[in-house]
N, C-alpha and C positions, 0 to 999 in steps of 0.2 A: 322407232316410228310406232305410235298407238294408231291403228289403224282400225276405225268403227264401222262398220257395214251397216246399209238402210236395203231392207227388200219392200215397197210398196207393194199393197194389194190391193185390188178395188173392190167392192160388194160384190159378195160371191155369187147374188142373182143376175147381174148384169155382166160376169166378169166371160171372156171366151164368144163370144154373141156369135162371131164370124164360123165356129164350131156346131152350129144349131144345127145344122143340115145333119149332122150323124151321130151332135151327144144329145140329150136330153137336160133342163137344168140340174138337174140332179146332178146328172154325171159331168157334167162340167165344173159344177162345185168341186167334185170329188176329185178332179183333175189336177183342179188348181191348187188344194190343199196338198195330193202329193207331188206335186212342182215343188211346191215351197217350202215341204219339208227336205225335199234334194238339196234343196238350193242351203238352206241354215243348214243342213249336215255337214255339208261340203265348205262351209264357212267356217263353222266349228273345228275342223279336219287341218283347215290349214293353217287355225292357232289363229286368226283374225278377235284382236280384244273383246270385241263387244258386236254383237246383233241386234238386229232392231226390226220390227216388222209392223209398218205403218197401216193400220187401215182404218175405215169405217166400222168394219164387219166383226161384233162380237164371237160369230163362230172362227173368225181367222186368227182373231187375237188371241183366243182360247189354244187353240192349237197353238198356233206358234210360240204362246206360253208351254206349252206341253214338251215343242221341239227346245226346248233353253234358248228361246230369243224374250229381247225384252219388249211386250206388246207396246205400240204405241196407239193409241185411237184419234185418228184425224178426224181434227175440227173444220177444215177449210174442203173445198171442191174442186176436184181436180188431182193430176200428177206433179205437176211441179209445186203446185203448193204444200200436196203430203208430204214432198222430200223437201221443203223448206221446212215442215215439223222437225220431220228426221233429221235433219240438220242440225237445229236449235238443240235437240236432243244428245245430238253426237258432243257437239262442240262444250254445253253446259255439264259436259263427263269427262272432260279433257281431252277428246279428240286430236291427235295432229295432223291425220289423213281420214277421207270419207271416200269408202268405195260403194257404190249401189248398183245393184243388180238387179233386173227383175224378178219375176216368180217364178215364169213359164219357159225354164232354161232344162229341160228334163235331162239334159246328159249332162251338164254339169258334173264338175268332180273338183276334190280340193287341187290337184294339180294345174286347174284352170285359172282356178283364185290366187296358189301361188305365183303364176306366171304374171298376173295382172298386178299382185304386188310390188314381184321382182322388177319388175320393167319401169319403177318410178324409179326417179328422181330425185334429186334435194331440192328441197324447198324453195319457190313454190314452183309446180309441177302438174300434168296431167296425165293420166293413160289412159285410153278411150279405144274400145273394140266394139268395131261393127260391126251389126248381123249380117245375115250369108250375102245381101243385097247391097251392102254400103250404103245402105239407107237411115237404119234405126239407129240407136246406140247399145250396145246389150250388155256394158258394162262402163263404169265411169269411175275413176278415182282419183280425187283432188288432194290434192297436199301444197296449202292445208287446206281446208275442210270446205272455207267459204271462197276457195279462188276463182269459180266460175259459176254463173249464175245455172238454172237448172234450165234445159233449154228439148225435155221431150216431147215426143212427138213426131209428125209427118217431116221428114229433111232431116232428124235430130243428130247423125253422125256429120254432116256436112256443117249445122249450126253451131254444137260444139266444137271442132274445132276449130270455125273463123272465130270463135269469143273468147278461143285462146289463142288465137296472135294476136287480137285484137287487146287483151290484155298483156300481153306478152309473155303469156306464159309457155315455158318448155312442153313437147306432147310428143308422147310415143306411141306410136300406133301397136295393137297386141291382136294380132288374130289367131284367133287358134278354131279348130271347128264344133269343137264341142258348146263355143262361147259363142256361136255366131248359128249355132242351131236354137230360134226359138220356137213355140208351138204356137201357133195363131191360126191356121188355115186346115180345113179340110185334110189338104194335099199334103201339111208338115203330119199330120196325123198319120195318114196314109205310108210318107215315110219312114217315119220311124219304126211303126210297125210291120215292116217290108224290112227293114235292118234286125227283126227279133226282137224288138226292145218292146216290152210289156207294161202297157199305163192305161 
């Protein structure tokens, strides 16, 4: 299985907004960029082929060139059309399986990614792990690449999987806590840093 990982990231002046109350943009930039160099480390760690890290944002791309992902610069607006780049991406490299993850996954570790691996399937196939809510989606892996459309946002763990029985595809559900801890809120900040974890 050649397995390609897409991490989206938005403009890093607009990226974290719900965060303003206690970062600065500054420091929210500076957030997001180490998210996402956790998150490609951690990718890298668990032998995953190829990275990719979608964005608008020449300072993101830079870096994420820096971290060994291969920058992509989205042309379209929006989330699911960046991973529709990423996609075209994965797939014109020979892709067989596409996992995506977001940025803002700070405890991540390769042990998370392998478990999200292990838990596919043969072909065609999904694994899908929700944030701590069972709301988001906080990781997604298609085998192959184009078996489900990109469906995030507000509902996105409930929407992806009715569009895989709807196609019929096989789905494993993969919770682990490190993979369903994302930072978006005040109070996820507040946590983690009540846990010792320093960002």
């Amino acid at each position: 299985m050649s397995v390609f990982a897409v991490v989206p990231v938005k403009d890093l002046w607009g990226t974290k907004s719900r965060l303003s109350p206690i970062l600065n943009p500054g420091a929210r930039a500076g957030l997001t960029l180490y998210m996402m160099g956790r998150v490609i480390r951690a990718l890298h760690e668990a032998d995953v082929s190829e990275v990719a890290v979608v964005s608008p944002d020449p300072v993101v791309l830079h870096t994420a060139a820096d971290h060994g992902a291969t920058p992509v610069t989205q042309e379209s607006r929006g989330l699911n059309p960046a991973l529709d780049e990423g996609r075209k991406w994965a797939m014109d490299k020979g892709a067989t399986s596409l996992l995506v993850l977001p940025a803002d996954l700070p405890l991540l570790d390769q042990e998370d990614v392998r478990a999200v691996i292990e838990s596919s399937g043969d072909a065609p196939s999904a694994v899908i792990s929700p944030d701590a809510n069972r709301a988001g989606t906080n990781a997604l892996l298609m085998t192959p690449p184009d078996a489900l459309p990109f469906l995030f946002g507000e509902g996105s763990y409930d929407a992806h999987v009715r569009a895989a029985v709807e196609h019929g595809i096989p789905i494993e559900i993969c919770e682990r806590p490190h993979l369903a801890f994302d930072l978006d809120t005040a109070d996820n900040f507040r946590e983690l840093r009540e846990k010792g974890h320093q960002v």
